[in-house]
N, C-alpha and C positions, 0 to 999 in steps of 0.2 A: 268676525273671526271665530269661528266656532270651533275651530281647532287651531291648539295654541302654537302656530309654527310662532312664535311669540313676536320673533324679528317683525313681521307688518304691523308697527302701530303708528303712521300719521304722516304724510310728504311733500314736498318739495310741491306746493299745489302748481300743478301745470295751467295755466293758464288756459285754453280754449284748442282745443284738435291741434293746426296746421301751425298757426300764433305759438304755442308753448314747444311743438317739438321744434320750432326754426329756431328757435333759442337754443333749447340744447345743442341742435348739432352744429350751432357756431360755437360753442363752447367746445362743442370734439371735435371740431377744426383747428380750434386756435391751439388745443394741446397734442394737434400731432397724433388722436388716438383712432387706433386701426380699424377695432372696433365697436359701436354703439348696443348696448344693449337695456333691454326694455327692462324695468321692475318692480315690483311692488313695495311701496314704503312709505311709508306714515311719518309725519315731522316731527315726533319725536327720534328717530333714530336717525345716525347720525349719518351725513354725504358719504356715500359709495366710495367717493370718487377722494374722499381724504382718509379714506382707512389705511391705515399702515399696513393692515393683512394685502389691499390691492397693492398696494405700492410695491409689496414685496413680491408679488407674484409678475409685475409688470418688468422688475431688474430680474427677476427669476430666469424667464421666459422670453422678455426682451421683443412681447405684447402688450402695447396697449389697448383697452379697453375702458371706454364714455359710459357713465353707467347715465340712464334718464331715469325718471320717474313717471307713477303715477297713484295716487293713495288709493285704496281697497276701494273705496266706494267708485272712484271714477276708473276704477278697472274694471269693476264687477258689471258697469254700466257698457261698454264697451263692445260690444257685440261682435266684432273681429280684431282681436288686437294682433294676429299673425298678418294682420292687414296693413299695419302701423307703417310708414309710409319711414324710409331711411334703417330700418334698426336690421341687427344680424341675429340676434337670440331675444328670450325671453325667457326671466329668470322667477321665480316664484307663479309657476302660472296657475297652478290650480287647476290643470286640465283634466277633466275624467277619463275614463278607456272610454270612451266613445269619441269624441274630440281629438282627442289624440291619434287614434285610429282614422278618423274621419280627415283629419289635418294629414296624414301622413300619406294614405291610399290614391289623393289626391296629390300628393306632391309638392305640396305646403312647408311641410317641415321634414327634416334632414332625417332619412332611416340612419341613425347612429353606429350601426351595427354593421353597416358597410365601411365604418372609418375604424375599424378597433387597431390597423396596424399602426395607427401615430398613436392612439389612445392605451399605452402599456398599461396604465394602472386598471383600470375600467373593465380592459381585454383579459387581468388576473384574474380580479374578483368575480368575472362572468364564467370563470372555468375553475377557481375555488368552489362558486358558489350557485350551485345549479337552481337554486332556488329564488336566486336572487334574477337571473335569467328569467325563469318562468313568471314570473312576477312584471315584468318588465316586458316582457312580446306582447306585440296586439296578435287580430287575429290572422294576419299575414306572417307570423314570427319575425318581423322585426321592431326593432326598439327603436322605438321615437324620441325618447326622453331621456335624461338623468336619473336618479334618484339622489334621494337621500337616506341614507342608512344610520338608524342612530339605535343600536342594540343596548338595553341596560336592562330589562326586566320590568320593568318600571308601568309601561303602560296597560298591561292586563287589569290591572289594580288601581282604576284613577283616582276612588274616596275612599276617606280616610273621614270617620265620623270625632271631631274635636266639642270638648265638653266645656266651657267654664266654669271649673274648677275653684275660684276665687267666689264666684257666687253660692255656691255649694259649700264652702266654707261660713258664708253669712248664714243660711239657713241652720247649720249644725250650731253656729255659735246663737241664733237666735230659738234653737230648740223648737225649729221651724219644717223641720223633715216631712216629706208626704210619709202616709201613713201608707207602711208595707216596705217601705228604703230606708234600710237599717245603715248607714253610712257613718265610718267615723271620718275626722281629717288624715291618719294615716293610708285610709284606702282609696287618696285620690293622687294617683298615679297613673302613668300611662297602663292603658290596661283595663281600666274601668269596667266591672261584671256590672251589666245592668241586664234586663228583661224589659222587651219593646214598654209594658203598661210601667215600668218603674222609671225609664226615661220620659216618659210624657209624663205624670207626675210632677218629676223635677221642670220640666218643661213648664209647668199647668202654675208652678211657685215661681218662676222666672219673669212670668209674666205678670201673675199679680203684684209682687213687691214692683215692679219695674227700677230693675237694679241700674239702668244706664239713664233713668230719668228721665222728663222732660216727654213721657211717653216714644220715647226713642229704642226701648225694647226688642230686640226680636229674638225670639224665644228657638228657633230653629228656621236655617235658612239655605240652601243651596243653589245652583244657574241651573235652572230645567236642562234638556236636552246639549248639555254643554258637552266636551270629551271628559272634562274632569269635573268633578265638586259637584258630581251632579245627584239625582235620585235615585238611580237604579239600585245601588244598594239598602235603601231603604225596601224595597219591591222585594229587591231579595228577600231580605229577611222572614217573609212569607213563605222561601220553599222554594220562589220561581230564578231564573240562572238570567236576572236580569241585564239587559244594558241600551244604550240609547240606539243601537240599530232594532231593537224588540228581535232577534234572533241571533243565534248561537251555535257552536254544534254541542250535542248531545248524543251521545255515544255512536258516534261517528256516523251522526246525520246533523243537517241544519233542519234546526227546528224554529218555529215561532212563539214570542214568549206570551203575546198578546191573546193567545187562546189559552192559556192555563187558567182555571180557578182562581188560581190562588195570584195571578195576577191582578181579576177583579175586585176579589177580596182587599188587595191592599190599594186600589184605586178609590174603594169605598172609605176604607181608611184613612187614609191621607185628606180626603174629604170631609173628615168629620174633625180631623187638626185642625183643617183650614177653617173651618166653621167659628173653632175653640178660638180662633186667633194664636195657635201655635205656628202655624205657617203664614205666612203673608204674600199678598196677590206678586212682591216683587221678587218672589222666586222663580214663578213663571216668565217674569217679562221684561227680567235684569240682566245685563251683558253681562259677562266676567269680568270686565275693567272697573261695572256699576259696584259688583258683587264684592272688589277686592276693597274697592274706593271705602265704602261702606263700615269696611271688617277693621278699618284702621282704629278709629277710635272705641274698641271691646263692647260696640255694643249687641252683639252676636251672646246669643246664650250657648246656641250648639251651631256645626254649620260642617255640612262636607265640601272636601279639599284635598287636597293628597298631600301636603303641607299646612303649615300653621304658620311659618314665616313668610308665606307670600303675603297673608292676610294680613297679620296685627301687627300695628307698631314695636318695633321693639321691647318696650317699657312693660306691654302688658302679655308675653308671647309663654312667659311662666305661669300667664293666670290659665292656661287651657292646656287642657291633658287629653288623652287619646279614648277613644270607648271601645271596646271589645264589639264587633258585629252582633246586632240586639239580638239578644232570645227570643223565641217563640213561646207561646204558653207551654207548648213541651219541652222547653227546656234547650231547643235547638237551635244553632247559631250554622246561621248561610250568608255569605255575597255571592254576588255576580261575577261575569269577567268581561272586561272588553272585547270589543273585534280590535281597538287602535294598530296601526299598524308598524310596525317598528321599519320596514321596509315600505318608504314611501315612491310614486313614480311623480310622471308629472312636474319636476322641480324645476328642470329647464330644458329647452327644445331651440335646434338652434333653426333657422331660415334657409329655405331651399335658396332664396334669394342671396344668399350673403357670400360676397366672391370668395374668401378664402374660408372654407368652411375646415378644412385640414387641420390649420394653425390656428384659430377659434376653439377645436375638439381638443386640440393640446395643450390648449392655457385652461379648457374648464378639467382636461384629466387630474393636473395637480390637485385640483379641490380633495381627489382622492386620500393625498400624501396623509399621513398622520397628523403632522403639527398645520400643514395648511388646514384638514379639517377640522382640528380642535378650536383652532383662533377666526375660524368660519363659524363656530356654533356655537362662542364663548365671547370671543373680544380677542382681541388680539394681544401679544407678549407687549409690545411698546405700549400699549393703552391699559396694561394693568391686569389684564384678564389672567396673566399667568406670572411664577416667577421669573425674573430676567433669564435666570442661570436651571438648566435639568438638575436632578435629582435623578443618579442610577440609568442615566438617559431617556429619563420620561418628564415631559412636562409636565410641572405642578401648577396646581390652580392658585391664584390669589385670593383668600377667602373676604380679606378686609376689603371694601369698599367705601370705607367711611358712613354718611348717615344714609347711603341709599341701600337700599337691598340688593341681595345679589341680580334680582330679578330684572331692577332697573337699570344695574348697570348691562347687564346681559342685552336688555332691550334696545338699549341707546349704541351699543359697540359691537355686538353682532349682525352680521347678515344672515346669518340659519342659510337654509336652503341645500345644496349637493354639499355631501359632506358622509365619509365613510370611518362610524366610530363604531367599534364592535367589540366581543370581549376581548377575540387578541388583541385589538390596538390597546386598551383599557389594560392588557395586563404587561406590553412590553412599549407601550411611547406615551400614554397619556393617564395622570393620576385621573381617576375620578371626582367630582365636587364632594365634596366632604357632607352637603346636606343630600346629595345623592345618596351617597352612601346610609346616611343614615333613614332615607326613607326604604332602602332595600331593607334595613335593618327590622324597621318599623315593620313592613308589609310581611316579613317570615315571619315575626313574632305575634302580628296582630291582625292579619288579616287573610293569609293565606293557607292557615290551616282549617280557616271555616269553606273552602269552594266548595259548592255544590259538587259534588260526586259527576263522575263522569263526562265534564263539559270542557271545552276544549275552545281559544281565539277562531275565527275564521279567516286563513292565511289570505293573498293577495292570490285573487284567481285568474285564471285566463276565460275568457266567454269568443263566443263565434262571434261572428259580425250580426247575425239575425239574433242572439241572444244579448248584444249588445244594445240592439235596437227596443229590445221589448223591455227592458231592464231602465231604459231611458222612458218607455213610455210609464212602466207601473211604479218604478222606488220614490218620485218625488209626489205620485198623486197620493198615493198609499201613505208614505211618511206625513206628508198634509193632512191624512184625514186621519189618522192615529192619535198624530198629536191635537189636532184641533178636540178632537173627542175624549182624549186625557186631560187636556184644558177646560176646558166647559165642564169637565164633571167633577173636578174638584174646585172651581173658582165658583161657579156658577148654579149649576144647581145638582140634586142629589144622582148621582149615578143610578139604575138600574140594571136588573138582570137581561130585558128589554131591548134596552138602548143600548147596552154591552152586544147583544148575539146581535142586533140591528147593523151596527157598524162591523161585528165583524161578516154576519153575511154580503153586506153591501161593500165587503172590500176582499170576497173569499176570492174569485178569478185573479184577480191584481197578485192577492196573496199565493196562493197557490201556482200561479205563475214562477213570481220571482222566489219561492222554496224550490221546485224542478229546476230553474238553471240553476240556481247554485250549488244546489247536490247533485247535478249531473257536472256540473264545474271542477267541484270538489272531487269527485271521484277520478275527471281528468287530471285532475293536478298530483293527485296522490301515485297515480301512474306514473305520470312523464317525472316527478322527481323521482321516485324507486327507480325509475329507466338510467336517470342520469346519474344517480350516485352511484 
């Protein structure tokens, strides 16, 4: 799960192909439900099929719907699941514009776009939101899919560099400072001014004292290539407008980050931590679930994140304070920005096969509503996620969840997936999470006035069918050979100038490909939205 639609974590294991769906759909027989639908879910989170948010949309609507399973791994393995033998939709599918496209031109799955007259809510937003349209047509202009829309600001900015703060306190009180880090304990607050050679330093004392014992140490940690908590801003901090797709736009072109200098620059660097034992091999090769698991008991010296409550235990969530994005030796402070995309497609697609597809498009439109999508992407008002009663007619969140964190309760009671929360909904039906809020808070004050200059998300494009095709042939060998080659060179041995223009000559066509569709992409898109607004 490389990106945290968080809802997938662990399912109902289906037993064997034919074997486990004849189960299910004697179970969506014996309940009378109309329709069966396919989805992704991991057994920690909780049956579909007992969520109070279904239950309510089922008297809503006066549809029912058999939710099946099948966990991430036995999906991802799966080779046709528009093949799945009985089901009407498929809900979390992960599909790319190619797939999707390919699924649809075919006649596979449902052009959406021809039902918009049952579908009011859907049929608003595509005429509020022309963007949300473009984002959504294959290259036939029609929409195959769902999305999910979850606007907060939130994902341009995934890391958030966290300092432990409490060990930093040992060293001041054992008159233990590296030399050049003048630090008293007043100055360790969110905010932290450090310069990259002043955090390794404290890094370079973390590790010696081994503050968490028993050689349990680690002195700075992140998930490589993850959406969140990941490197890139580290990379930044060089100068380059990192993030884990290695491109960006830059003043209003996509550019490649993996050709700058000062990209290599900090690949050598990061190399020479790892050597130090500032970084450890399980940066590279830790899940987010390993990376969270890990962070519980404080033995993390530094670690990006975009929160600090997902990680540590409660008890120790005051020992770690925020860092200011490192200085450069001149003084200069840069991050990166994501592409993440706040408008997702993909989320669900119903079956050309499935007899009532009308009244199917009509129970998944409500997903739209406000409070349906809130208690879609939260947990629902009966199971705690909100309070019983509005506030000024907007639902509020329930912050208490007892000894789990918000995260797990979230995981265990939400479904995620089609769900439309935007600023207006946020400013007239639904409070925002109060740690939301405060990481908007966070990110204005500590992270967003360092962007590199003139760089900009790369929006949800539209591509041709033939640019579809070649975008499928170059992004995953390309992405392959990038990371395999940022991997080897700070795990394994010393990076060169070399082996740096080696790899990227041997991947310039690939490269140079998928830059022209995108910015010929881009230049489309930036058209047909000025067209439609």
């Amino acid at each position: 799960m490389k990106k945290i639609i968080i809802g997938v974590v662990a399912a109902v294991l289906w037993l064997v192909g034919v074997v486990a769906f004849s189960v299910a759909a004697s179970r969506a027989g014996a309940s009378g439900a109309q329709f069966v639908v396919l989805t992704v879910k991991e057994d920690s989170v909780k049956d579909y099929n007992t969520m109070p948010v279904f239950k309510e949309l089922a008297e809503d609507t006066g549809i029912e719907v058999q939710w099946i399973y099948k966990n991430s791994t036995q999906y991802s393995n799966t080779t046709d699941p528009v093949g799945t033998k009985g089901i009407d939709a498929i809900y979390h599918t992960g599909f790319s514009n190619l797939k999707l496209y390919d699924y649809g031109r075919r006649g596979r799955i449902v052009a959406i776009d021809e039902y918009l007259d049952v579908m009011p809510n859907f049929s608003e937003i595509l005429e509020k939101r022309p963007d949300i349209r473009e984002a959504l047509e294959s290259p036939d202009h029609h929409i195959y899919s769902l999305p999910r829309v979850e606007e907060m600001g939130l994902k341009a900015y995934p890391n958030i560099l966290y300092i432990n703060k409490a060990w930093i306190e040992k060293l001041i009180e054992e008159n233990d400072m590296p030399a050049g880090v003048e630090l008293t304990a007043d100055m360790l607050k969110d905010g932290l001014d450090l310069s990259r050679s002043q955090f390794k330093a404290i890094l370079e004392k973390f590790r010696d004292h081994d503050f968490a014992g028993d050689g349990k140490t680690v002195p700075l940690t992140f998930v490589s290539g993850n959406w969140q908590g990941n490197e890139s801003d580290f990379i930044a901090s060089f100068g380059v407008p990192e993030n884990r797709d290695h491109k960006i736009i830059k003043d209003d072109t996509i550019i490649s980050t993996i050709e700058d200098e000062k990209w290599f620059d900090a690949v050598c660097e990061m190399r020479e931590w790892y050597k130090e034992k500032l970084i450890r091999t399980s940066s590279f090769t830790q899940s987010d679930i390993e990376f969270l698991a890990r962070g519980q008991d404080g033995r993390y010296g530094a670690f990006y994140w975009w929160e600090k409550d997902t990680v540590l235990a409660k008890d120790l969530r005051d020992d770690y304070i925020i860092v200011l994005p490192l200085k450069d030796d001149d003084g200069n402070r840069y991050v990166g920005m994501s592409n993440e995309l706040e408008i997702e497609k993909g989320e669900c697609v119903v079956l050309s096969t499935c007899a009532d597809k009308e009244s199917l498009l009509s129970y998944f439109d409500k997903f739209f509503e406000p409070d349906y999508s809130a208690q879609l992407n939260y947990g629902s008002i009966k199971s705690g996620a909100f309070l019983p009663n509005k506030v000024g007619g907007k639902l509020i969140p329930q912050n208490d969840h007892g000894d789990q964190s918000a995260d797990d309760f979230r995981m265990k009671n939400a479904p995620y997936g089609v769900v439309y929360l935007t600023e207006e909904v946020w400013n007239s039906s639904v409070e925002m999470e109060s740690r939301a809020k405060l990481r908007l808070e966070n990110l204005e004050n500590y992270v967003k006035p360092y962007t590199i200059e003139g760089i900009k998300p790369i929006p949800n494009l539209n591509y041709t069918e033939q640019e579809l095709k070649e975008l499928n042939t170059y992004e995953a060998m390309l992405a392959n050979n990038i990371s395999g080659w940022f991997t080897k060179s700070i795990t394994l041995e010393d990076p060169t100038r070399e082996s740096w223009q080696g790899m990227l000559n041997t991947n310039k066509s690939a490269l140079d490909a998928v830059l022209k569709i995108n910015n010929d992409a881009y230049k489309r898109y930036l058209t047909a939205t000025e067209k439609k607004v």
